[in-house]
mmCIF file of the N, C-alpha and C atoms, coordinates in Angstrom:
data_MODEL
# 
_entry.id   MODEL 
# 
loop_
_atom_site.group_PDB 
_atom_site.id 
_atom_site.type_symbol 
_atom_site.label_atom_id 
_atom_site.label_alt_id 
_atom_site.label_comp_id 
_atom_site.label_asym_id 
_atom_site.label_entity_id 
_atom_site.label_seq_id 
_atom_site.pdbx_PDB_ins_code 
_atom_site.Cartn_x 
_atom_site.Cartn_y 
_atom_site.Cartn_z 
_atom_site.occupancy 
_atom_site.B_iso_or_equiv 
_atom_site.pdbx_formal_charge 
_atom_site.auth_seq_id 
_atom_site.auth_comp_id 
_atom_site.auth_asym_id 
_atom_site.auth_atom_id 
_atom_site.pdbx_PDB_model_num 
ATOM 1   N N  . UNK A 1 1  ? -12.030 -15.267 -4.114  1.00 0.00 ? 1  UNK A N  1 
ATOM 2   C CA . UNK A 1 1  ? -11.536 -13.905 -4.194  1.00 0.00 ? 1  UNK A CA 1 
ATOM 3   C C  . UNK A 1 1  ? -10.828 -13.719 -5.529  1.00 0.00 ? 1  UNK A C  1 
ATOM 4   N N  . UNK A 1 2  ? -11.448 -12.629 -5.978  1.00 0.00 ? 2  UNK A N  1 
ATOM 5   C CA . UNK A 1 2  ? -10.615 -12.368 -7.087  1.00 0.00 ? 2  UNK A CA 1 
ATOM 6   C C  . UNK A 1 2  ? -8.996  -11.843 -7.319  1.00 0.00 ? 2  UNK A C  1 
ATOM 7   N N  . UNK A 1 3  ? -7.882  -12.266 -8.347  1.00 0.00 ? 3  UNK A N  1 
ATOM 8   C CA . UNK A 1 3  ? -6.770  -11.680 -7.972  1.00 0.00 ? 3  UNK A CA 1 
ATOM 9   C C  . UNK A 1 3  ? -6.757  -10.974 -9.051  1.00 0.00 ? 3  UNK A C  1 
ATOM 10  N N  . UNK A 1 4  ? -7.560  -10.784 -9.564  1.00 0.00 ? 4  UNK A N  1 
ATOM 11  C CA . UNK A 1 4  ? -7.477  -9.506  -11.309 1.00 0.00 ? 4  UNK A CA 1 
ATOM 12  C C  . UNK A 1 4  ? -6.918  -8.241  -10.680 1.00 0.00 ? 4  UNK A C  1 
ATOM 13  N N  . UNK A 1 5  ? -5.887  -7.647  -12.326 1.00 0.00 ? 5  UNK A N  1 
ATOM 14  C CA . UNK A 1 5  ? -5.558  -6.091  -11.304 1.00 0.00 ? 5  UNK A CA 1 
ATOM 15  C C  . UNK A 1 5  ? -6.669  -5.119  -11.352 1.00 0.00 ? 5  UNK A C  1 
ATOM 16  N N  . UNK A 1 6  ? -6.589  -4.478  -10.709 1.00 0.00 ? 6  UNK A N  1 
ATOM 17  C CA . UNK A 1 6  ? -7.434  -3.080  -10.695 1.00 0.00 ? 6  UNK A CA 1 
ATOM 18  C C  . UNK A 1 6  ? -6.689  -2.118  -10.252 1.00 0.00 ? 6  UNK A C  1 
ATOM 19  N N  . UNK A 1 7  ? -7.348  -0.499  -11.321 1.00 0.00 ? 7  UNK A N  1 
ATOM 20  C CA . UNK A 1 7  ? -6.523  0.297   -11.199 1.00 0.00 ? 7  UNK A CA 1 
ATOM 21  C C  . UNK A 1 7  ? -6.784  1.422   -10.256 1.00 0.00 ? 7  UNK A C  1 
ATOM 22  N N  . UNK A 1 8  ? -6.596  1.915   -9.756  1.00 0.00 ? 8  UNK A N  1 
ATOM 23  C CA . UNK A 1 8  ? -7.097  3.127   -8.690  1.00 0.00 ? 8  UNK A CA 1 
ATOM 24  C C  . UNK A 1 8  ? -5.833  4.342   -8.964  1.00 0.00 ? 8  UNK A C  1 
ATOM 25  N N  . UNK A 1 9  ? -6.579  5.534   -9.028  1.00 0.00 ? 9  UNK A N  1 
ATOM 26  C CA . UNK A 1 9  ? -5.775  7.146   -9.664  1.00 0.00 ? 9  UNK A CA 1 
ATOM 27  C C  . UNK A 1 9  ? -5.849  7.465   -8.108  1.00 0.00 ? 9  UNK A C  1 
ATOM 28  N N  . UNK A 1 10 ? -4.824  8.129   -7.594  1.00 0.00 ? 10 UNK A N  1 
ATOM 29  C CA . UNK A 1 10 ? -4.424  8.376   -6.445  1.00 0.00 ? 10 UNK A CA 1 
ATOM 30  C C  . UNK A 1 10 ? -3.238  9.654   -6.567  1.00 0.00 ? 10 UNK A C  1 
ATOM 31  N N  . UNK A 1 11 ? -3.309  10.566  -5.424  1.00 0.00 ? 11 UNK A N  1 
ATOM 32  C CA . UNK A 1 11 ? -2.228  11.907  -5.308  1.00 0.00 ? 11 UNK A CA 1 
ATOM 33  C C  . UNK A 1 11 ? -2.076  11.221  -4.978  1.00 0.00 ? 11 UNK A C  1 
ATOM 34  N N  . UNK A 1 12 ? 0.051   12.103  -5.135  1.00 0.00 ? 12 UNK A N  1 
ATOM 35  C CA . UNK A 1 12 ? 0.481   11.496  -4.442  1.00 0.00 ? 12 UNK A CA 1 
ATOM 36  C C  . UNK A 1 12 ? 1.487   13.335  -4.723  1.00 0.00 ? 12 UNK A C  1 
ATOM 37  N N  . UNK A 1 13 ? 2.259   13.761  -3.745  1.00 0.00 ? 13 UNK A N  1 
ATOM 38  C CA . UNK A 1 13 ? 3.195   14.758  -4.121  1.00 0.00 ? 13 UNK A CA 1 
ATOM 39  C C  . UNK A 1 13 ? 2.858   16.116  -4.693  1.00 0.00 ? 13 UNK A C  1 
ATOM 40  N N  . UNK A 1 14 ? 0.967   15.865  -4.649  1.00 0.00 ? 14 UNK A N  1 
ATOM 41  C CA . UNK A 1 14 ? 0.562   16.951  -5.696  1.00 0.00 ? 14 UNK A CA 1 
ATOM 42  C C  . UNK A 1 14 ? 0.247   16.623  -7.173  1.00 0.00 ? 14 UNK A C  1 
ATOM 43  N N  . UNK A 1 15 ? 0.561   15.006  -7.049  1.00 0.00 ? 15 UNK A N  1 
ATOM 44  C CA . UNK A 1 15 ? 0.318   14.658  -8.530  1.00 0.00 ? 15 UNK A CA 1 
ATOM 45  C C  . UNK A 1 15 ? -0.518  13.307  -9.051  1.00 0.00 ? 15 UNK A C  1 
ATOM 46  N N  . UNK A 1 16 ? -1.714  13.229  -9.598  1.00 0.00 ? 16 UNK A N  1 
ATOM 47  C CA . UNK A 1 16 ? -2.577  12.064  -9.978  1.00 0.00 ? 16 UNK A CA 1 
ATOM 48  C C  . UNK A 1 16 ? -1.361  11.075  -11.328 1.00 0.00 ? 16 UNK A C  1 
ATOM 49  N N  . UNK A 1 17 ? -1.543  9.918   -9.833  1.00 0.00 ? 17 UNK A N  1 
ATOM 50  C CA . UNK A 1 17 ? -0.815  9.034   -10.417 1.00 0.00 ? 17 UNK A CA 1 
ATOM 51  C C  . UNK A 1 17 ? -1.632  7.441   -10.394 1.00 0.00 ? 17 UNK A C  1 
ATOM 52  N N  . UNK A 1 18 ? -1.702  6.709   -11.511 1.00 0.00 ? 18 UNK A N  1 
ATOM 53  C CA . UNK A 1 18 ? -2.073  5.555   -11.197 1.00 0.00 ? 18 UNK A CA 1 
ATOM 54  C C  . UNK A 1 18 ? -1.617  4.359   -10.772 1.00 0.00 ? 18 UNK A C  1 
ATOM 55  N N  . UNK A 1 19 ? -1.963  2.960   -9.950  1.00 0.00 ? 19 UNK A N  1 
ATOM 56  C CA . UNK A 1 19 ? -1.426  2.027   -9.642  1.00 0.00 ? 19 UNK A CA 1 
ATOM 57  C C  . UNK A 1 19 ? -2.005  1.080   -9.747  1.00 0.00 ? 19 UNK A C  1 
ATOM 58  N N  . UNK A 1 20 ? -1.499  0.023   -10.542 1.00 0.00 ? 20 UNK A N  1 
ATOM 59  C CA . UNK A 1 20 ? -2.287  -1.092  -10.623 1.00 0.00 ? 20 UNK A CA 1 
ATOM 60  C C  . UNK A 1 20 ? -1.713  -2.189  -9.796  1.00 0.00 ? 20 UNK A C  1 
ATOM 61  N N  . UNK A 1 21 ? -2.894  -2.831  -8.769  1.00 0.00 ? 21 UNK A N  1 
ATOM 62  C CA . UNK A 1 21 ? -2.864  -3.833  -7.738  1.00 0.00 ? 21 UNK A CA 1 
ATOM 63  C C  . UNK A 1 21 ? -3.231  -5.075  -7.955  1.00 0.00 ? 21 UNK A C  1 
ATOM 64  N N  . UNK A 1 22 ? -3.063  -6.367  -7.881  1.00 0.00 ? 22 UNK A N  1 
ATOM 65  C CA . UNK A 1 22 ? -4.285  -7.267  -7.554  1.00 0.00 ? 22 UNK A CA 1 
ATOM 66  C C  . UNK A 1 22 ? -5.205  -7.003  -6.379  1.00 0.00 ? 22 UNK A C  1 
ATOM 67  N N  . UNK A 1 23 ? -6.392  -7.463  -6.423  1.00 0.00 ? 23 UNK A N  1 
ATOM 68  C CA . UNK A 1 23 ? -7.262  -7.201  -5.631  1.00 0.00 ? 23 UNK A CA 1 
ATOM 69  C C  . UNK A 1 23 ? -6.597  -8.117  -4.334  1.00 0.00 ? 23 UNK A C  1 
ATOM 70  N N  . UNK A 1 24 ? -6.215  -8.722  -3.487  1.00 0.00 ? 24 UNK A N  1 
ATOM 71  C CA . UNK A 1 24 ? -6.107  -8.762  -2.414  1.00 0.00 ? 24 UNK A CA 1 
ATOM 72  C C  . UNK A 1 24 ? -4.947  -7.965  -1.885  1.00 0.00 ? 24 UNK A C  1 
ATOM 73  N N  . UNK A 1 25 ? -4.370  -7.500  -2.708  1.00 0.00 ? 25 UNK A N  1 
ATOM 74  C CA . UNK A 1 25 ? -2.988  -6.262  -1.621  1.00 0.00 ? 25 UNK A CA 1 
ATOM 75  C C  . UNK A 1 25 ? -3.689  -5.233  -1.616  1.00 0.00 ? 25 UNK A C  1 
ATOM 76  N N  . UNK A 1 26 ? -4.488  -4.517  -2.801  1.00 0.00 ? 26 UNK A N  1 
ATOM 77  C CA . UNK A 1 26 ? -5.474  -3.308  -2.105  1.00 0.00 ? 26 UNK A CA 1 
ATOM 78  C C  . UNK A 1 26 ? -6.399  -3.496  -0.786  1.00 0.00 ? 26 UNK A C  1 
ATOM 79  N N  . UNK A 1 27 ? -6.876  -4.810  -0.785  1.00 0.00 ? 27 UNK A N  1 
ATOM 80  C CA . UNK A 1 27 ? -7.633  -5.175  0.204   1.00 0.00 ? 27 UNK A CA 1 
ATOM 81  C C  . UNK A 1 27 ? -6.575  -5.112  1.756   1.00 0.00 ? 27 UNK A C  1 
ATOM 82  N N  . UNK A 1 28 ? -5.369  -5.893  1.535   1.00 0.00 ? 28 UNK A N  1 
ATOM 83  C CA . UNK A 1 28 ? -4.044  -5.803  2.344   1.00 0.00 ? 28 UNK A CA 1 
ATOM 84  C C  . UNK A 1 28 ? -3.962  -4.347  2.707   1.00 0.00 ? 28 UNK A C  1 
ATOM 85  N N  . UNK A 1 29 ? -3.709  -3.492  1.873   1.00 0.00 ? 29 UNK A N  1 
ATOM 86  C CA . UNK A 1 29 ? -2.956  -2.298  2.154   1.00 0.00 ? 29 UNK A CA 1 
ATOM 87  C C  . UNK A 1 29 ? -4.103  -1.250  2.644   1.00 0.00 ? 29 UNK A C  1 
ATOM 88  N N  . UNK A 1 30 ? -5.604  -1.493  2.658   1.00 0.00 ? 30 UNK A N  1 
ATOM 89  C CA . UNK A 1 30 ? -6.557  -0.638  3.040   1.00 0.00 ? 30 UNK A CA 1 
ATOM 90  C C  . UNK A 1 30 ? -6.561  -1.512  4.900   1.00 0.00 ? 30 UNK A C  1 
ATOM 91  N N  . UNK A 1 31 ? -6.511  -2.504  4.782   1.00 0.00 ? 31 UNK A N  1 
ATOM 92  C CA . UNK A 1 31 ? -6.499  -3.395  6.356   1.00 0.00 ? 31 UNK A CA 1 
ATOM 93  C C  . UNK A 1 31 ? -4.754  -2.452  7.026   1.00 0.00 ? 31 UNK A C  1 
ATOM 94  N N  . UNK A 1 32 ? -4.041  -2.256  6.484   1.00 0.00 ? 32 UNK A N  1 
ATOM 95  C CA . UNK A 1 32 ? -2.527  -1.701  7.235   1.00 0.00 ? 32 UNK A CA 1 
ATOM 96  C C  . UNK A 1 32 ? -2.698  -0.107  7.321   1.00 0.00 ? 32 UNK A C  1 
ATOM 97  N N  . UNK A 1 33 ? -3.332  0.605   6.289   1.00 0.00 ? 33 UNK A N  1 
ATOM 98  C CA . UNK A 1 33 ? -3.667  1.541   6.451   1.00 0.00 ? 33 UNK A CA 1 
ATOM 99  C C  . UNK A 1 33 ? -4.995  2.017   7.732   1.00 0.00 ? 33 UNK A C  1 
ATOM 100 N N  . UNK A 1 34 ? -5.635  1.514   7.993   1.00 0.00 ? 34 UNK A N  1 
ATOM 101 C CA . UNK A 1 34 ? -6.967  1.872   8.418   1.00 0.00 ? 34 UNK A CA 1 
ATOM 102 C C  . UNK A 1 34 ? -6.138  1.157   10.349  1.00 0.00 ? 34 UNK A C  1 
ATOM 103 N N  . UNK A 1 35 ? -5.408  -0.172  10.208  1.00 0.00 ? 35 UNK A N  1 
ATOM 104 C CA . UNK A 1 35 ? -4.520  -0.267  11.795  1.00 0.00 ? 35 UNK A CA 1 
ATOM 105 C C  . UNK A 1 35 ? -3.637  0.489   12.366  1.00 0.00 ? 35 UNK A C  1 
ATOM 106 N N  . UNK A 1 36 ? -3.300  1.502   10.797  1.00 0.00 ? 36 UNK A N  1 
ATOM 107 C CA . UNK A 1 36 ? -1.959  2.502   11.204  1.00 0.00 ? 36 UNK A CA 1 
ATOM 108 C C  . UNK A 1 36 ? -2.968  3.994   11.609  1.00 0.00 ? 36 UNK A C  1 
ATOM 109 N N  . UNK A 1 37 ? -4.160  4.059   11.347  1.00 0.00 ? 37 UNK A N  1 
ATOM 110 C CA . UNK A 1 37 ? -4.812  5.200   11.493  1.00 0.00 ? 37 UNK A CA 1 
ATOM 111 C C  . UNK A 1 37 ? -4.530  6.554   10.461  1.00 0.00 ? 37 UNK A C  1 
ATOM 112 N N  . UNK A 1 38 ? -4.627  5.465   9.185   1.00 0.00 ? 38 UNK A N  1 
ATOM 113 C CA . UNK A 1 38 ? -4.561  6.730   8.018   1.00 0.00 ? 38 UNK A CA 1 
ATOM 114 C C  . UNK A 1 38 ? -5.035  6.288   7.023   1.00 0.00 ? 38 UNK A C  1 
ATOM 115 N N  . UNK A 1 39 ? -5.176  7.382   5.441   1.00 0.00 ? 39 UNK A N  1 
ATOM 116 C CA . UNK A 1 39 ? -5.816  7.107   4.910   1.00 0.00 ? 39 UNK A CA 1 
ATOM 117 C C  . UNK A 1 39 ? -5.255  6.475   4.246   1.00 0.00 ? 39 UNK A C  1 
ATOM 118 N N  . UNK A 1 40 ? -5.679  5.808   2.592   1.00 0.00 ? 40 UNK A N  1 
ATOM 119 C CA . UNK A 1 40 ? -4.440  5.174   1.966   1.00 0.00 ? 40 UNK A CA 1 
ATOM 120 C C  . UNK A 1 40 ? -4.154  5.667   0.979   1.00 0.00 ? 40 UNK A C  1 
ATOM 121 N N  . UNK A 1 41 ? -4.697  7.030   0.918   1.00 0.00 ? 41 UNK A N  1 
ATOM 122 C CA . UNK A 1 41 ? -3.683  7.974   -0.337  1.00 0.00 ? 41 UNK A CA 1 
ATOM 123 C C  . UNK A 1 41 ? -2.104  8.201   0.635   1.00 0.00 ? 41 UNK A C  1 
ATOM 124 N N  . UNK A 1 42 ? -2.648  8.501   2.067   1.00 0.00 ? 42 UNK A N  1 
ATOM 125 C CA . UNK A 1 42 ? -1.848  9.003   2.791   1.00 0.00 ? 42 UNK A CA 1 
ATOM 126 C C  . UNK A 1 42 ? -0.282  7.896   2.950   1.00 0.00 ? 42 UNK A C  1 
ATOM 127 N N  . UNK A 1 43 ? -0.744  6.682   3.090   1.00 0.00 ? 43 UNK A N  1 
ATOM 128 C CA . UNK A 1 43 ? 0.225   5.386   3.067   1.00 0.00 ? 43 UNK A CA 1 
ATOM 129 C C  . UNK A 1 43 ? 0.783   5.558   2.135   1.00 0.00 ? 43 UNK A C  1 
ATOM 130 N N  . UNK A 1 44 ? 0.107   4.829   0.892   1.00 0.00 ? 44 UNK A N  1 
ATOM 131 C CA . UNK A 1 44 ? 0.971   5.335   -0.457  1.00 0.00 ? 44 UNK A CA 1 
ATOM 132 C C  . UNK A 1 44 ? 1.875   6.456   -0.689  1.00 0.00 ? 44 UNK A C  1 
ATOM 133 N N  . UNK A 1 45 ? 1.709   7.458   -0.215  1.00 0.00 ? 45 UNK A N  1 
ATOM 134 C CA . UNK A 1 45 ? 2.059   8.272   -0.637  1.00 0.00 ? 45 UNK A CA 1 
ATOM 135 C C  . UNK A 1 45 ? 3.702   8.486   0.542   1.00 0.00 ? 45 UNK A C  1 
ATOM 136 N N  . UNK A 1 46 ? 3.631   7.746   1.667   1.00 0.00 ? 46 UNK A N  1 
ATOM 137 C CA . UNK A 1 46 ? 4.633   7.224   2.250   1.00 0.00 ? 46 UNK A CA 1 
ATOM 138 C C  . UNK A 1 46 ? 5.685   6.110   1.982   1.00 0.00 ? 46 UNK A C  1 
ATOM 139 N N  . UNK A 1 47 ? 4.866   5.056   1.307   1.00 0.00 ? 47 UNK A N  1 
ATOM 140 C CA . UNK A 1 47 ? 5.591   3.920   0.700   1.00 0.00 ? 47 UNK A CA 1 
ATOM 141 C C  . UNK A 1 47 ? 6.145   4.921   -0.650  1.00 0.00 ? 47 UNK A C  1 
ATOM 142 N N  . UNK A 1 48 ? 5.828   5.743   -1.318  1.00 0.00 ? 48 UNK A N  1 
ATOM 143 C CA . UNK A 1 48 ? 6.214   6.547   -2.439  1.00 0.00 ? 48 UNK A CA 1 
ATOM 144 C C  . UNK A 1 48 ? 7.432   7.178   -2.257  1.00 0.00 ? 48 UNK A C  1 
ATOM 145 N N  . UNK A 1 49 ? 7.698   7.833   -0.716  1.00 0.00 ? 49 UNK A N  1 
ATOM 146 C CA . UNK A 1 49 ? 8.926   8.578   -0.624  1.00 0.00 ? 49 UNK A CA 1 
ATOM 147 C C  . UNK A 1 49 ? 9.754   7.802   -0.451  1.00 0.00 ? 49 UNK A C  1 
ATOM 148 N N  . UNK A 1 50 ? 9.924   6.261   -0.038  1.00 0.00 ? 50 UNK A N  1 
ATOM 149 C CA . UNK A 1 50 ? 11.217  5.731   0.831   1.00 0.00 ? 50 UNK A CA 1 
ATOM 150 C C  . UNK A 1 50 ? 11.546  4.811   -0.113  1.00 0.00 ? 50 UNK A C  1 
ATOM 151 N N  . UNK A 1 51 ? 10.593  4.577   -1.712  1.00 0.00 ? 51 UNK A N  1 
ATOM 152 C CA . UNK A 1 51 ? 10.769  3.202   -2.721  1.00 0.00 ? 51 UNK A CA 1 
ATOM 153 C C  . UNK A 1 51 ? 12.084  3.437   -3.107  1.00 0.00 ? 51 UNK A C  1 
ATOM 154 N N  . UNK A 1 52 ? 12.749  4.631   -3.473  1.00 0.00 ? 52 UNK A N  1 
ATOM 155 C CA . UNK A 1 52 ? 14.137  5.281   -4.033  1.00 0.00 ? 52 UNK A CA 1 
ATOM 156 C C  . UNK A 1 52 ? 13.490  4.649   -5.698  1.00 0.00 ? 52 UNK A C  1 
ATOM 157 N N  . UNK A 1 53 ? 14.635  4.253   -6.596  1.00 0.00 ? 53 UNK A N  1 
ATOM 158 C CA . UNK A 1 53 ? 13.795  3.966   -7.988  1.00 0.00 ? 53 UNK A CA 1 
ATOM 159 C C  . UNK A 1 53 ? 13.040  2.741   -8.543  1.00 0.00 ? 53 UNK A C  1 
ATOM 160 N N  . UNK A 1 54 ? 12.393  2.068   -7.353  1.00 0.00 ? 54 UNK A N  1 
ATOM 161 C CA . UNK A 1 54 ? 11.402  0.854   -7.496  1.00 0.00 ? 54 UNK A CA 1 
ATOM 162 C C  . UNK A 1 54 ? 10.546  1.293   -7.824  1.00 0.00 ? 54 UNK A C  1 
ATOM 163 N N  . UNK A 1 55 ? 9.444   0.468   -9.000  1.00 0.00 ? 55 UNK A N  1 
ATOM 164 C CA . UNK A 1 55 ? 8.642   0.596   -9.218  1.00 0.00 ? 55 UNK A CA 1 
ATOM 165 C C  . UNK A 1 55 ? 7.489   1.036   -8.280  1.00 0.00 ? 55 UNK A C  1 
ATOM 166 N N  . UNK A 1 56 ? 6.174   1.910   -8.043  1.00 0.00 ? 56 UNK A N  1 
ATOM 167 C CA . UNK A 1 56 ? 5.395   1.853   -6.963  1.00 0.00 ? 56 UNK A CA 1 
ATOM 168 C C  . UNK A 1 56 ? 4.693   1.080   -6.944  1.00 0.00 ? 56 UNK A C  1 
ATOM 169 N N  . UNK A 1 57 ? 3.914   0.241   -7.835  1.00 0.00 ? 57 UNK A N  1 
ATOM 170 C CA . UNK A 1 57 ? 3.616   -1.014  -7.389  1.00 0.00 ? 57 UNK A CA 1 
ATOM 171 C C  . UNK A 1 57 ? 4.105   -1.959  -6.950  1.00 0.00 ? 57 UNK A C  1 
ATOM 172 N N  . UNK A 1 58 ? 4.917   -2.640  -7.334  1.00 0.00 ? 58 UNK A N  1 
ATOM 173 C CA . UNK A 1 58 ? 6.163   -3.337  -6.683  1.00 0.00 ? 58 UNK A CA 1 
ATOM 174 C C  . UNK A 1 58 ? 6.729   -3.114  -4.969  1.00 0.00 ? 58 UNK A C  1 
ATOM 175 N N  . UNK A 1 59 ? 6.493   -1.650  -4.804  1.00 0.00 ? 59 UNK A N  1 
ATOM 176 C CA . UNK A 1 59 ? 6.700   -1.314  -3.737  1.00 0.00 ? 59 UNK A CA 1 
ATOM 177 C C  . UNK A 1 59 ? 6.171   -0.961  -2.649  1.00 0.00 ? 59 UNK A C  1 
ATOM 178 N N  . UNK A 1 60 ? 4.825   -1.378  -3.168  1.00 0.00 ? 60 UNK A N  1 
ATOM 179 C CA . UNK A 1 60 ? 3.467   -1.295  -2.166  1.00 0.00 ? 60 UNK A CA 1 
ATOM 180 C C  . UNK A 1 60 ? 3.385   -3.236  -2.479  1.00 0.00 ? 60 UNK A C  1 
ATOM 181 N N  . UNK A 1 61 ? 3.601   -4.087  -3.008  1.00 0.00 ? 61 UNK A N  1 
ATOM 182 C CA . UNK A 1 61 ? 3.708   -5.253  -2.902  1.00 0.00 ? 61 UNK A CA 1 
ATOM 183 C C  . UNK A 1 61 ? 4.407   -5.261  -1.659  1.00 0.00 ? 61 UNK A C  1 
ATOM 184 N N  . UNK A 1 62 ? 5.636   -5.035  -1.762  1.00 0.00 ? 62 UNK A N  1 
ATOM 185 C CA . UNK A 1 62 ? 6.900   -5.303  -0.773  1.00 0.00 ? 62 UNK A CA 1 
ATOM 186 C C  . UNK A 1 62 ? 6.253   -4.923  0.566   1.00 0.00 ? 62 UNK A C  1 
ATOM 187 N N  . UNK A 1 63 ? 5.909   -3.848  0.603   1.00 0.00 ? 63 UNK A N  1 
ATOM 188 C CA . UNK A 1 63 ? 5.618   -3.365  1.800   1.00 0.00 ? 63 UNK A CA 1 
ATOM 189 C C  . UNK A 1 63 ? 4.708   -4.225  2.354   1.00 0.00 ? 63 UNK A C  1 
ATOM 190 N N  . UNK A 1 64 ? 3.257   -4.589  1.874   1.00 0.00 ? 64 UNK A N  1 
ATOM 191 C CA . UNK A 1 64 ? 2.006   -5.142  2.496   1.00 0.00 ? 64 UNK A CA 1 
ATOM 192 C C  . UNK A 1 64 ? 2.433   -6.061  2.646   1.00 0.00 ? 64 UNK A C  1 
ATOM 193 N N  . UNK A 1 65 ? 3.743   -7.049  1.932   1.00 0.00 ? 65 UNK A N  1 
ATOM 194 C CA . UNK A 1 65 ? 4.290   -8.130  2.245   1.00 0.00 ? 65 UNK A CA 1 
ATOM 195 C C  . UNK A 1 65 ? 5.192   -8.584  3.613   1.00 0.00 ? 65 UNK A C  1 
ATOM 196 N N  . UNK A 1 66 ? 6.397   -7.547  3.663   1.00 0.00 ? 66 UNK A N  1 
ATOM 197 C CA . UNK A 1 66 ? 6.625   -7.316  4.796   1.00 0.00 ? 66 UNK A CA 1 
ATOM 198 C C  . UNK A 1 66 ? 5.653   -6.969  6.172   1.00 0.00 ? 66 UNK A C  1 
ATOM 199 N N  . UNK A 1 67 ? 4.543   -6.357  6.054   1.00 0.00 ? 67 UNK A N  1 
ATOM 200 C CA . UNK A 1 67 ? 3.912   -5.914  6.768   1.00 0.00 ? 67 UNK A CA 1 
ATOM 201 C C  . UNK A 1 67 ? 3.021   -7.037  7.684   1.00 0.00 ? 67 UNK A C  1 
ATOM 202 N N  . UNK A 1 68 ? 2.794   -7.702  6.731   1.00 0.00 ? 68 UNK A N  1 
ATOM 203 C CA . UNK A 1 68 ? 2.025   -9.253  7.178   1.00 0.00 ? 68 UNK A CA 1 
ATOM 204 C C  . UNK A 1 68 ? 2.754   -10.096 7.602   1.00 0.00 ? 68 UNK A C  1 
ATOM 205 N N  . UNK A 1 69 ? 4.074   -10.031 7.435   1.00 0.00 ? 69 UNK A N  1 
ATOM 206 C CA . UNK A 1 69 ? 5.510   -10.755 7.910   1.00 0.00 ? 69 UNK A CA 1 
ATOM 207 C C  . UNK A 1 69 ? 5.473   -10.631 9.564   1.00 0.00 ? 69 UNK A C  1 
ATOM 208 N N  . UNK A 1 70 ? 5.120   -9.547  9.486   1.00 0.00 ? 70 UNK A N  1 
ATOM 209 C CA . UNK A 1 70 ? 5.949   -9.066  10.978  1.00 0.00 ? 70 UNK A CA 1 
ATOM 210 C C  . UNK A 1 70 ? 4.920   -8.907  12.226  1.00 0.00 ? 70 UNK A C  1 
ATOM 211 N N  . UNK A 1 71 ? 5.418   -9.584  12.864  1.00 0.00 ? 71 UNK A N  1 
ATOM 212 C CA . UNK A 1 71 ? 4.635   -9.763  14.206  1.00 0.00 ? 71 UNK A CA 1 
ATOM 213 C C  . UNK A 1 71 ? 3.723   -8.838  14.552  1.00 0.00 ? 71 UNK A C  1 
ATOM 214 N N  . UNK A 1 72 ? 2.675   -9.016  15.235  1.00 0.00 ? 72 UNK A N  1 
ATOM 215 C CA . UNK A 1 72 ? 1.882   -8.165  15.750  1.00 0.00 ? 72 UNK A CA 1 
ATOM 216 C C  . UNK A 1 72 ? 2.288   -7.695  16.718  1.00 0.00 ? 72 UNK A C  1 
ATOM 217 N N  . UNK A 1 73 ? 2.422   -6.593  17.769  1.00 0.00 ? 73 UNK A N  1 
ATOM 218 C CA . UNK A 1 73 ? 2.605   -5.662  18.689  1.00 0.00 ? 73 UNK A CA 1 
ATOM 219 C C  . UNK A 1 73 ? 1.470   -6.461  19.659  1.00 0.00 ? 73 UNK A C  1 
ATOM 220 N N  . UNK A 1 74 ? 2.228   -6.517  20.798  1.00 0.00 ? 74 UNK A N  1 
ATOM 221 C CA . UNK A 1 74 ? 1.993   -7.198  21.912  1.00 0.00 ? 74 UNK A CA 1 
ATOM 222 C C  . UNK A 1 74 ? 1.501   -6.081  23.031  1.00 0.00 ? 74 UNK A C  1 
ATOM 223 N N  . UNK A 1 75 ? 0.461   -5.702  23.201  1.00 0.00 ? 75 UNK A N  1 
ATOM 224 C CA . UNK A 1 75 ? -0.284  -5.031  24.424  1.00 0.00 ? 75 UNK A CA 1 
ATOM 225 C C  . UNK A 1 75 ? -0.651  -5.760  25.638  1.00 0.00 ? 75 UNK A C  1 
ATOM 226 N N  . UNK A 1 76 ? 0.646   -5.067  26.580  1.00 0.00 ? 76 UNK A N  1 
ATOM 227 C CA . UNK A 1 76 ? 0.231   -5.335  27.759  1.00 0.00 ? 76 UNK A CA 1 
ATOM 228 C C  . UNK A 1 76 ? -0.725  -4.630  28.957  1.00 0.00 ? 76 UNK A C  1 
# 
């Protein structure tokens, strides 16, 4: 698997913004997006309101990081 960045232009607020990822957290963050039942302009653009002045890449790191951290939801 490749970890090169790649860039993807994405709204966000009304506004084309770019983010550069390594290829397995886009891969990460399209797998958290698509379990949460949304799109992933739509995610981003959630991880965008709550970063306060972190970088947004950095803060879509954090997130997909945490996200894989944390237990799976237990259906009974």
């Amino acid at each position: 698997m490749s970890a090169g960045l790649t860039k993807h232009s994405v709204m966000i607020a009304g506004h084309r913004t770019s983010v550069s990822l390594e290829d397995p957290f886009w891969a990460a963050l399209r797998e958290v997006a698509a379990a949460r039942g949304q799109s992933l302009q739509a995610l981003i653009g959630a991880i965008d309101a709550g970063r306060g002045g972190q970088n947004l890449s950095s803060a879509i790191r954090v997130f997909v990081l945490e996200a894989v951290r944390r237990p799976p939801i237990q259906q009974t």
